[in-house]
N, C-alpha and C positions, 0 to 999 in steps of 0.2 A: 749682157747681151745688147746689143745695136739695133735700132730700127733699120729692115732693109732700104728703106726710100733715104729716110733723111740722116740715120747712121747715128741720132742722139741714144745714148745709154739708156738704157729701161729696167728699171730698177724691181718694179713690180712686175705683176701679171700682164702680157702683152696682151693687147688689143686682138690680136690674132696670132698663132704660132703655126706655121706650116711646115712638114716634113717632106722629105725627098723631093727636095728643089734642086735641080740639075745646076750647077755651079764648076768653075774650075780649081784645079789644088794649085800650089804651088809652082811644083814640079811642071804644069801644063795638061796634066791629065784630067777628066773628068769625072767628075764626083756626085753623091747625092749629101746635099747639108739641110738642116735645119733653119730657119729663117723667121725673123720677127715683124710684126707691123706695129707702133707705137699705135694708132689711132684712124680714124677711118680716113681724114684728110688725107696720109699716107697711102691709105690705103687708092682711093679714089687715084690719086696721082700715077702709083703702080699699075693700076688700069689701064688708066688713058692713054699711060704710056708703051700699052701691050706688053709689059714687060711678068704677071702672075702666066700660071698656067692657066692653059685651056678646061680644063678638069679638076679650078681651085679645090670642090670640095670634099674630094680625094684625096688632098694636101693638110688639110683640117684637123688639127689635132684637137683643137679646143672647142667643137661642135655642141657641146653642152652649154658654151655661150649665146647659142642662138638658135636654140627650139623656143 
């Protein structure tokens, strides 16, 4: 799997994993995928750049990472 910001391979446990992240396929139609964040810097930049969803923690899969 790829970090979605900086796109380096991640080999262990992602820093954060989100589901049904609205994305494009191939073909041009629109899809729901899976998405990774290597680390919170990533994350932060994903931000700032308006680019997570409005309702990240709906997208959360890994929520047991931070209670």
């Amino acid at each position: 799997m790829q970090c979605w910001h900086c796109e380096k391979n991640i080999n262990e446990k992602p820093w954060d994993h989100l589901k049904n992240i609205d994305d494009i396929s191939d073909e041009g139609k629109p899809i729901k995928v899976d998405k990774y964040i290597c680390g919170y810097i990533c994350y932060r930049r994903l931000k700032q750049k308006n680019i997570l969803p409005k309702n990240l923690w709906d997208h959360v899969v890994n929520k047991e990472d931070y209670k």
